[in-house]
C-alpha positions, 0 to 999 in steps of 0.5 A: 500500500502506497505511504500517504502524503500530507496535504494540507489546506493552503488557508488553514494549514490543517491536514487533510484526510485526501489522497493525492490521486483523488478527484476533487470536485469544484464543490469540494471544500476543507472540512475546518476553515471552508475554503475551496479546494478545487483551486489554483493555491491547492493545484500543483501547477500554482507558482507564485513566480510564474507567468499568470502564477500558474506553471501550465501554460496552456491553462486559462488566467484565472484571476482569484486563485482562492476560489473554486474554478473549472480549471482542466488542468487541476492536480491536487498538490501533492498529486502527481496525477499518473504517478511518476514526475518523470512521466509527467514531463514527458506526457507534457513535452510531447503534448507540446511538440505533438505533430 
């Protein structure tokens, strides 16, 4: 069985009982403070550095990054949707230089 990682809100800092392949509806919200999880601050894909604070670049700008959205690109953080970094990036550079 897979060791659980930690994933905490990025409001309240509590730990959350969420696997990290787990979907995550748009409804979804944390059981203590209420906050939104289907957000840009619980994507793995958020970055405060990046252009449009999002490392997906295909990703639509999404101006309240604390709100819940409809984002396709969304990944819990601490997910790794196909369960490899590796494999991420590769599915990532050959979507970019798909013929």
């Amino acid at each position: 069985m897979e060791a659980s990682q930690k994933i905490q809100c990025y409001s309240c800092s509590k730990d959350l009982d969420l696997s990290p392949a787990q979907k995550i509806t748009r409804s979804e919200e944390c059981p203590y403070c209420y906050a939104s999880l289907h957000c840009c601050k619980m994507c793995k894909f958020y970055d405060p550095t990046a252009y449009n604070e999002c490392k997906e670049t295909n990703a639509d700008r999404i101006l309240e990054k604390e709100k819940a959205n409809f984002c396709d690109y969304f990944i819990l953080k601490g997910g790794s949707g196909s369960g490899d970094e590796k494999d991420d990036l590769m599915a990532a550079a050959n979507a970019l230089f798909k013929i």
